[in-house]
C-alpha positions in Angstrom: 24.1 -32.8 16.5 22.6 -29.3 16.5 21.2 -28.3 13.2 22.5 -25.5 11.2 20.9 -22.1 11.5 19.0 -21.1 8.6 20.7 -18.1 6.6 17.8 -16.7 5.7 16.5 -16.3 8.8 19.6 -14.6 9.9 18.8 -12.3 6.9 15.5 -11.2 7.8 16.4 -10.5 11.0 18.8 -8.0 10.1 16.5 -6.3 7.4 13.3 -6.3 10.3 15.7 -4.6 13.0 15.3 -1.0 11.7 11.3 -1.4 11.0 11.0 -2.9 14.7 12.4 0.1 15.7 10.5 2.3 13.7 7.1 0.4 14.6 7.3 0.5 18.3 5.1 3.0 19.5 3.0 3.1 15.8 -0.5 2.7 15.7 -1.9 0.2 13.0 -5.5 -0.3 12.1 -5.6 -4.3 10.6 -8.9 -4.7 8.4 -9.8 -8.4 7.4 -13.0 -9.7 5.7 -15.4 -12.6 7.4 -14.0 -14.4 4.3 -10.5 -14.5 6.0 -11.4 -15.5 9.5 -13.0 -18.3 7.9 -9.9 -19.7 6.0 -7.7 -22.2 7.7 -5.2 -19.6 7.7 -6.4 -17.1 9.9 -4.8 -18.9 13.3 -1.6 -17.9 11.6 -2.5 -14.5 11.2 -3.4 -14.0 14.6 0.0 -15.5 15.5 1.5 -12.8 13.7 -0.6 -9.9 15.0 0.6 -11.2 18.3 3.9 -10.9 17.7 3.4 -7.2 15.9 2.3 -6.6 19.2 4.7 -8.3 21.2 7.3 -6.0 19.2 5.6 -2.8 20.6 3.1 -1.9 18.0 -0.1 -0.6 18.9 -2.8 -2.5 17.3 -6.8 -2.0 16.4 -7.9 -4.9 14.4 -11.2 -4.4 12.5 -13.2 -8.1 11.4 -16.0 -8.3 8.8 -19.1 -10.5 8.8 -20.8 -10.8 5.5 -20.2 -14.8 5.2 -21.1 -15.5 8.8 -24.1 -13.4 8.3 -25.5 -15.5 4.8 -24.9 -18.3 6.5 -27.3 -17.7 9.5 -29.4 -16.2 6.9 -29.2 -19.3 5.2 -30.1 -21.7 7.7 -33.7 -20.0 8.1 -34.2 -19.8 4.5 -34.1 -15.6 5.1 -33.5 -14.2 1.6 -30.4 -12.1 1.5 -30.8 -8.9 -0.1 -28.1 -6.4 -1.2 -28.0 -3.2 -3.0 -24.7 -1.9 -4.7 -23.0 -4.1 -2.6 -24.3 -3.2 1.3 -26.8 -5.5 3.0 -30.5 -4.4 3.1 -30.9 -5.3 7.0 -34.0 -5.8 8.3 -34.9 -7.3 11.7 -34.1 -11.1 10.7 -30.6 -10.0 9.2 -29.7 -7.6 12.0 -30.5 -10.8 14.2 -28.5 -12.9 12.2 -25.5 -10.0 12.3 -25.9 -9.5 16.0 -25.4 -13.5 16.3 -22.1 -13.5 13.8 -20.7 -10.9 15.6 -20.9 -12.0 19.0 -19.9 -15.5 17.4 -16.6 -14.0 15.7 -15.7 -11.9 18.6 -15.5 -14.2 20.8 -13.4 -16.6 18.6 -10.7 -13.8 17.5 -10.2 -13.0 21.3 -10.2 -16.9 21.9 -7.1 -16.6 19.2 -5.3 -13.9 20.0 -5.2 -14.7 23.9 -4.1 -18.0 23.1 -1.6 -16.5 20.7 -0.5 -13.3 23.3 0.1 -16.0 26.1 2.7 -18.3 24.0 5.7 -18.9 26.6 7.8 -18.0 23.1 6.1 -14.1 23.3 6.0 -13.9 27.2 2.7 -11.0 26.9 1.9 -10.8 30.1 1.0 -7.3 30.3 -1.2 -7.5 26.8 -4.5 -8.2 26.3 -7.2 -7.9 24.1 -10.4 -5.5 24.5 -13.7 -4.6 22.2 -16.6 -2.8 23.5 -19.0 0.0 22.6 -16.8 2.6 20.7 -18.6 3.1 17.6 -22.2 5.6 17.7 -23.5 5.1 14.0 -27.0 6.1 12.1 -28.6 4.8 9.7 -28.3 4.6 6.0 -31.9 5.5 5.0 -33.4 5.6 1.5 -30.8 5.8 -1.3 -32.3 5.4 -4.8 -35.6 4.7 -3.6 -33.9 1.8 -1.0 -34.7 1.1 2.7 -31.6 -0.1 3.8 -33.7 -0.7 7.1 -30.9 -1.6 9.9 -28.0 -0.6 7.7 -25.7 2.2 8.9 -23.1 4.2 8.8 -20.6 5.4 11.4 -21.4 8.6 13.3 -18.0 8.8 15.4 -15.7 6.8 17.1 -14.7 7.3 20.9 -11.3 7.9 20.7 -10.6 8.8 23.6 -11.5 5.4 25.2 -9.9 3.8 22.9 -6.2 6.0 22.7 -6.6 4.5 26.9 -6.6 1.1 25.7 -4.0 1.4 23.4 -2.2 3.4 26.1 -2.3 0.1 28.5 -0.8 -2.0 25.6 -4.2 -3.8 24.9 -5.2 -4.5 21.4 -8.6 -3.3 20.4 -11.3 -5.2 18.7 -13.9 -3.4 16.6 -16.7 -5.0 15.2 -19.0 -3.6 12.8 -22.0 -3.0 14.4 -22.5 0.3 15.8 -25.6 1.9 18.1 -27.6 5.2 18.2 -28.0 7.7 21.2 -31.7 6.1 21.4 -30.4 2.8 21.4 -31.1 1.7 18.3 -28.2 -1.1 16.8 -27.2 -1.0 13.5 -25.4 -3.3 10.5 -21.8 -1.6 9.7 -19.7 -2.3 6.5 -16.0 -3.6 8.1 -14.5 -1.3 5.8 -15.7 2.0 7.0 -15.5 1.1 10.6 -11.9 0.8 9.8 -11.1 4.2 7.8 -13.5 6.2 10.2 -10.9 4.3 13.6 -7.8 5.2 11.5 -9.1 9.2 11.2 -10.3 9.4 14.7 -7.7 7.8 17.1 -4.8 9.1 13.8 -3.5 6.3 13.3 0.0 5.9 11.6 -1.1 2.8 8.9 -4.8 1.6 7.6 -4.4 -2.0 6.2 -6.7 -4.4 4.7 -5.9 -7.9 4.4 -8.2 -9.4 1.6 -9.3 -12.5 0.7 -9.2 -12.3 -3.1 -5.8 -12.0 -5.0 -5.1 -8.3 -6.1 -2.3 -7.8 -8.2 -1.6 -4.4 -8.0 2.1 -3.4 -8.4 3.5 -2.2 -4.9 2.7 1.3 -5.4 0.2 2.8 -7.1 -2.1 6.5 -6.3 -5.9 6.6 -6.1 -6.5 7.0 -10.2 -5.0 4.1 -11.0 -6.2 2.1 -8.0 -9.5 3.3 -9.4 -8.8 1.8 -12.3 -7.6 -1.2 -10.8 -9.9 -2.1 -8.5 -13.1 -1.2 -10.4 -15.4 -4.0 -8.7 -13.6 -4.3 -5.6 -15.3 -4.0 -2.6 -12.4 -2.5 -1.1 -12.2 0.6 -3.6 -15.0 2.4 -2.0 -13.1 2.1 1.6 -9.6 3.3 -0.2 -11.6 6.4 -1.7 -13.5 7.0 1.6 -9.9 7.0 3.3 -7.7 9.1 1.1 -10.3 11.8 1.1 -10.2 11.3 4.6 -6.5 12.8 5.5 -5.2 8.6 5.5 -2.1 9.4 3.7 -1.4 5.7 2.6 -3.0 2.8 2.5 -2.0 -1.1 2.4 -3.3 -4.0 0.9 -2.5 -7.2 1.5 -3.1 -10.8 0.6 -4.2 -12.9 3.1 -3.5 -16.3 1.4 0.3 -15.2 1.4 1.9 -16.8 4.5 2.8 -14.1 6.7 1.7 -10.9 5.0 1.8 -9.1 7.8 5.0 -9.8 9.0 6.4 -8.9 5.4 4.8 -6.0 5.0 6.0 -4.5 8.1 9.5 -6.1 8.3 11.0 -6.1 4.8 12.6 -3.6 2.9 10.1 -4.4 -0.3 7.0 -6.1 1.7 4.3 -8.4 -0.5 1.8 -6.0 -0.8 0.3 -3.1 -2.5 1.0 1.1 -1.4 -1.6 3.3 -2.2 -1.8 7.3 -1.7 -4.0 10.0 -2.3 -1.1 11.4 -4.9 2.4 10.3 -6.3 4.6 12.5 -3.8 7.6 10.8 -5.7 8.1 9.8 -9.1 11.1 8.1 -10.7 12.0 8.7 -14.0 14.5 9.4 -16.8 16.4 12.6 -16.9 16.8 15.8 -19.3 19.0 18.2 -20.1 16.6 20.2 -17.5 17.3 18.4 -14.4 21.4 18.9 -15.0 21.5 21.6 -12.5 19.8 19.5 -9.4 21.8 16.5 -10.1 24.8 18.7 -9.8 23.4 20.1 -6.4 22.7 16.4 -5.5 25.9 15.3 -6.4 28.8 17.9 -5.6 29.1 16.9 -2.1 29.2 13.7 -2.7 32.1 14.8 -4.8 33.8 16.9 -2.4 34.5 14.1 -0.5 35.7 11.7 -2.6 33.0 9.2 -2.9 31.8 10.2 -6.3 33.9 10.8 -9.2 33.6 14.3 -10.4 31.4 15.0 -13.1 31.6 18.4 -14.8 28.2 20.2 -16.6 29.4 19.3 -20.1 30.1 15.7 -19.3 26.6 15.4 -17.5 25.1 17.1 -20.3 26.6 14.2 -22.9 25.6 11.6 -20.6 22.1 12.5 -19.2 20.7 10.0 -21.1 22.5 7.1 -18.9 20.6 9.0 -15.8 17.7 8.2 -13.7 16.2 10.7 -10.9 13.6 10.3 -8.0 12.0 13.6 -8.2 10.0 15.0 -4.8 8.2 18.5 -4.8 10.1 19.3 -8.2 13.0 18.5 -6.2 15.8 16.2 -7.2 16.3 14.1 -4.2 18.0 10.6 -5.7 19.8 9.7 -8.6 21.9 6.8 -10.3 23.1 6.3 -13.9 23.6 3.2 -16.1 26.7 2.7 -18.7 27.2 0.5 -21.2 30.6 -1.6 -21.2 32.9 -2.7 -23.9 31.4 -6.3 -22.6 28.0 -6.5 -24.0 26.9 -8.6 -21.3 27.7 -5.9 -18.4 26.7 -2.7 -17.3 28.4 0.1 -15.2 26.3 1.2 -12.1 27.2 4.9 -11.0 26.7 7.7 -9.6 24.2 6.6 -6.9 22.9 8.9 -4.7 20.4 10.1 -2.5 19.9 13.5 -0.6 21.2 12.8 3.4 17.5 14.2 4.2 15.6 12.0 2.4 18.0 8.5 3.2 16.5 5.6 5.1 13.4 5.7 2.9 14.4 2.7 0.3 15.2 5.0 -2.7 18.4 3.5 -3.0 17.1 0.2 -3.0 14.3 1.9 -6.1 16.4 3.0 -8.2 19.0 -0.6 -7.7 15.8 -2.7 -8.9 14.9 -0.1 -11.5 18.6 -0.3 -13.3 18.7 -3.8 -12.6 15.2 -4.5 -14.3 16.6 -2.1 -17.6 19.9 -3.8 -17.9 18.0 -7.3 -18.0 16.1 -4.9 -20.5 19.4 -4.3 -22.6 20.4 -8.1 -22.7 22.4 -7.5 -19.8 23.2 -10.3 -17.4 25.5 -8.4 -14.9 25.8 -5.5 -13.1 29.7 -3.7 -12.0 30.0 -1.0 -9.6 33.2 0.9 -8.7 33.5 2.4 -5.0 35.4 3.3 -1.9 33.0 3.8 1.0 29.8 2.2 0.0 31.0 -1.5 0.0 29.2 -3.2 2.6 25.7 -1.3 0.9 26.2 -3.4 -1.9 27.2 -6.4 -1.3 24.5 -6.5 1.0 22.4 -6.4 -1.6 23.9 -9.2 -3.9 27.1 -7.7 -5.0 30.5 -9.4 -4.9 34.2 -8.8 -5.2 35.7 -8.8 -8.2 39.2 -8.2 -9.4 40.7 -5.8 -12.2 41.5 -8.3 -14.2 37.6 -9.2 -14.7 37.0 -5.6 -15.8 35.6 -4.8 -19.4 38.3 -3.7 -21.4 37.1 0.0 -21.2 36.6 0.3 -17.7 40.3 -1.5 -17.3 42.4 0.9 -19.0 40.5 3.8 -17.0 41.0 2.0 -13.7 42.4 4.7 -11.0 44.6 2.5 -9.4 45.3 5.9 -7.0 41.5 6.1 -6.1 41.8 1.9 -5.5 37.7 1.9 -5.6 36.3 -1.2 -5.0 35.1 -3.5 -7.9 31.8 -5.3 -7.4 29.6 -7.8 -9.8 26.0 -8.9 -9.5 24.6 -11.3 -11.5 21.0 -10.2 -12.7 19.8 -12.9 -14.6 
């Protein structure tokens, strides 16, 4: 007998179609520590960065080397020596980093040829290439330190690599970078990464990290700064926001298939973090009355909102919540209380048609759902006519009058026959 299909997989496929179209074409950057190519874990990932690929995304992947490094360092009883985090590298480390390097290259194409030939992903036309794109210089003397071999990125030869890209290979970048004169020198992982992401402009900069964050999904530079205070990555995320890199992920790489969620789901698993807040949700005031208006009235005009008049949306502006964009008003819902103290009325969703597609409905859903639970709430009702399939697509089911609060029955406009809908939130 053939097995059932899985429902959830039927589910995610639906919620990744839209982001595999939007990918196609999109250049990622994919930064991971030595730490994570040396968890058990890290065949999976390359699975999945094959099958980003495979879906039309244009990928430069960007491997660190710090406990490959130690360990060769350790094997000849070499001391290892670090100041403020970056690896004093003289001629026995740069050795040792020359010999990790070649080491981990040469395993990660291994992987993700093995991976981009699966008869499942058919890649015939992919491939993997790394090379000499990177010209660095050195460090020098900081605080009175010799860094010795230790460097910093010069530029990256974009142009070779945009040709790469352009023949749907992935490219490799290893940190370790060479002068005009010859000279080879120790990289940090992380600014190889932000310096590729400015040069060939790439559309996302994510790291996958082998400690556990926990960071809330979004979050701007301040309070990543204060977040992320001894985290090696922090110095990278500053380095990249003041760098024009709009946004930035993080990821865990201990959660199976990261990647894959972050890309492909409408909330991902990780953590969002720009320069600024260009959008902020919050409560509104008797001030934002004349935007939600503006947002609203054509909803109004065409019978998928109930009207709302100034005075009534002056008594109830307390029961509103708005996503606010540029001091504009760009989304809005509102919350009411029932005669059933166990339910709440969701209403007046909406979201400006230029700004739709972005999730905000879905933000301000979980933000009325998490303040109901708030209120003691355990479920959520809606009442509509054209936005039935949005909802129950997101957990809501058909209800009848007759399960109506006692309030919400009396005023039911049996004319407008909107929809009834129930969510249980607890």
């Amino acid at each position: 007998m053939r097995p059932a299909p899985n429902p959830h997989s039927v589910t995610f496929f639906r919620e990744a179609a839209p982001y595999i179209h939007n990918h196609r074409g999109k250049t990622f950057v994919i930064a991971f520590a030595g730490e994570v190519i040396a968890t058990p874990r890290f065949r999976q990932i390359v699975q999945d960065l094959a099958i980003i690929s495979s879906l039309g995304a244009r990928l430069v992947l960007v491997h660190g080397t710090r406990p490959q490094i130690d360990e060769r360092l350790h094997r000849t009883n070499t001391p290892i020596r670090l100041h403020k985090g970056i690896r004093i590298t003289d001629s026995m480390s740069l050795l040792a980093a020359q010999e990790a390097i070649g080491f981990l290259r040469i395993r990660i194409e291994n992987l993700l040829t093995h991976a981009l030939n699966q008869p499942s992903l058919n890649n015939e036309g992919l491939g993997i290439v790394s090379g000499n794109y990177i010209t660095a210089r050195p460090l020098g003397i900081c605080d009175g330190i010799d860094y010795g071999y230790s460097g910093q990125v010069r530029k990256i030869n974009h142009t070779l690599m945009q040709q790469q890209l352009d023949s749907g290979n992935i490219v490799l970048l290893s940190p370790m970078g060479y002068s005009p004169t010859g000279e080879a020198y120790n990289l940090r992982y992380e600014q190889v990464a932000v310096a590729a992401t400015k040069a060939i402009q790439a559309d996302k900069l994510i790291f996958l990290s082998h400690v556990p964050l926990n960071l809330p999904p979004e979050l701007t530079l301040a309070e990543a700064q204060a977040s992320l205070p001894y985290n090696a990555l922090l110095p990278a995320v500053v380095e990249a926001l003041e760098n024009a890199v709009e946004r930035i992920h993080l990821l865990n790489a201990d959660t199976d298939g990261a990647l894959l969620l972050e890309l492909y789901t409408r909330d991902g698993v990780g953590s969002l973090i720009a320069a600024e807040q260009f959008e902020r949700l919050r409560a509104a005031g008797v001030e934002d009355i004349s935007g939600i208006l503006e947002l609203i009235r054509p909803l109004e005009e065409r019978g998928i909102l109930i009207k709302r008049s100034r005075e009534q949306l002056e008594l109830e502006i307390h029961n509103f919540r708005i996503i606010i964009r540029d001091r504009e008003i760009i989304a809005c819902v509102a919350l009411y209380d029932t005669d059933d103290p166990q339910v709440a009325e969701l209403a007046c969703l909406a979201v400006n048609p230029h700004y739709q597609g972005g999730n905000r409905g879905d933000k301000l859903l979980k933000h009325m759902e998490q303040l109901a639970k708030t209120q003691g709430k355990n479920r959520l009702l809606v009442l509509t006519t054209q936005t039935t399939d949005w909802f129950r697509e997101r957990g809501f089911t058909k209800g009848g009058v007759d399960e109506l609060p006692a309030n919400k029955k009396s005023l039911y406009n049996y004319q407008r026959n909107s929809q009834i809908l129930f969510k249980t939130i607890s």
